[in-house]
C-alpha positions in Angstrom: 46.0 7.6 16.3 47.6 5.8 18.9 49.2 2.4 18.6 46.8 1.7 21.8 43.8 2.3 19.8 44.8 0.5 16.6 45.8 -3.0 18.3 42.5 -4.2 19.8 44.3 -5.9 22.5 45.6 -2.9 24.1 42.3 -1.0 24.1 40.6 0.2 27.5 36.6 -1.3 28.2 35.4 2.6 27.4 37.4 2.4 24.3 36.7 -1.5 22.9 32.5 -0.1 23.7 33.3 2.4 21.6 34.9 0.5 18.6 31.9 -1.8 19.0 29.4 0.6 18.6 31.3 2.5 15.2 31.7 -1.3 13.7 28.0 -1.9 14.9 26.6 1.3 13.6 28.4 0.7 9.6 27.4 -2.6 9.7 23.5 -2.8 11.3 22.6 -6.1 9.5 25.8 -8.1 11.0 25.8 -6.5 14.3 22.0 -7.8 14.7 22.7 -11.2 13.0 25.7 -12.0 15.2 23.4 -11.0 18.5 20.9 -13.4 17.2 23.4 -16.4 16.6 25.0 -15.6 20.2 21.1 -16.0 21.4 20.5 -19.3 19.6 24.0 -20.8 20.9 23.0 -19.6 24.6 19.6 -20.8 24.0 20.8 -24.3 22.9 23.0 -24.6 25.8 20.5 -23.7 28.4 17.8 -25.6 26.9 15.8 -23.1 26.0 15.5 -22.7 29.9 16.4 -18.9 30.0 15.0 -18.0 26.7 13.0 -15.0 27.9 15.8 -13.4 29.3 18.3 -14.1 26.5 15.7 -12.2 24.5 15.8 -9.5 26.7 19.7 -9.1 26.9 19.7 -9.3 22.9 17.3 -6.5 22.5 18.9 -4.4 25.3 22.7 -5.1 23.5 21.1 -4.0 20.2 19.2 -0.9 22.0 22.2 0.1 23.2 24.8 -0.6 20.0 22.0 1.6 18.1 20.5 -1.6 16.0 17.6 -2.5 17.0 14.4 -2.5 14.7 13.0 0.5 16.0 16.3 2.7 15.2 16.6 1.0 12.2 15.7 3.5 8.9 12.8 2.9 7.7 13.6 1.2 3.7 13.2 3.9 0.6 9.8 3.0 -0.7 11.4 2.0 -5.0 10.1 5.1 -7.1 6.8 4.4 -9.2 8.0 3.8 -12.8 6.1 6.4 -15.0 4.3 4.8 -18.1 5.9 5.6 -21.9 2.8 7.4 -23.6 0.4 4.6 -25.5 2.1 2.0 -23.4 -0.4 -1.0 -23.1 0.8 -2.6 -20.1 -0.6 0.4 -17.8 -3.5 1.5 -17.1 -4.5 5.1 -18.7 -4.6 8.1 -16.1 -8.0 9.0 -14.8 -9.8 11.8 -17.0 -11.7 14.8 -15.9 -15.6 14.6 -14.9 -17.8 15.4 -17.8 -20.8 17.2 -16.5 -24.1 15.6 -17.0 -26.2 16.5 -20.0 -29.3 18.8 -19.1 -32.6 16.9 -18.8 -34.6 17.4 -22.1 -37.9 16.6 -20.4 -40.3 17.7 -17.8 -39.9 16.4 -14.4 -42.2 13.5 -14.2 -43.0 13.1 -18.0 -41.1 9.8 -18.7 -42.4 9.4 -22.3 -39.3 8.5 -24.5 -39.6 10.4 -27.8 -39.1 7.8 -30.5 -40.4 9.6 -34.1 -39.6 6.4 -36.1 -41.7 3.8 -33.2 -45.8 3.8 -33.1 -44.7 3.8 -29.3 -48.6 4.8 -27.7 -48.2 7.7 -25.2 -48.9 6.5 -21.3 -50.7 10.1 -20.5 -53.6 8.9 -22.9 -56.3 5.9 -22.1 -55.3 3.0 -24.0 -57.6 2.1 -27.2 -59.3 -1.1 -26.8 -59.1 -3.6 -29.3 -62.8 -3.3 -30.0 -62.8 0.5 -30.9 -61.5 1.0 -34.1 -61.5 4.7 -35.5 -63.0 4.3 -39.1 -62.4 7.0 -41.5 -65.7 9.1 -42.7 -67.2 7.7 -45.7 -67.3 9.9 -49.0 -70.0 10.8 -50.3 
């Protein structure tokens, strides 16, 4: 290297662009902060009067140093911890389907088959509370 290149003072306008752009390029986060201060300062001594087109310089300067948002990486998403085994504070992993147990019935008969229950079966006529079925009497 040069001593040209390593005192700033002595450096060409192709070369002091190009130092800017390295320091702006390892150092994203300063390079756009210090464009946005030099914005507000410009803003405050214009009154706010040329605001739109302070913007626009401040996007084009941190276009052109490489910067701006849309060149900017996009962050590393943080990994998804993986739950210790019988851990309570996550929720268990989905399980496999089960397949659905066959249909015991008919299609259409409805009747529930309860052995222990004097359930009366829908199919037949209800008895009336008149007719009572006496047994035969013995002879």
């Amino acid at each position: 290297m040069s001593d040209q290149q390593s005192n700033p003072s002595n450096l060409t306008g192709p070369e002091a662009i190009d130092k800017v752009k390295d320091l702006a390029k390892d150092h994203p986060d300063v390079a756009r902060s210090t464009i946005d201060k030099v914005e507000d300062v410009v803003d405050s001594q214009t009154g706010g009067k040329f605001k739109d087109w302070v913007d626009k310089g401040g996007d084009f300067l941190e276009k052109a140093l490489g910067v701006d948002k849309a060149s900017a990486p996009a962050p590393t998403p943080a990994p998804t911890p993986v739950p210790a085994p019988g851990d309570p504070s996550q929720p268990a992993p989905p399980s496999e389907p089960t397949q659905p147990a066959p249909p015991s019935e008919q299609p259409g008969e409805t009747t529930p088959n309860f052995p222990d229950q004097d359930v009366p079966n829908p199919s037949q006529p209800p008895q009336q509370s008149g007719d009572k079925t006496l047994p035969d009497p013995v002879e």
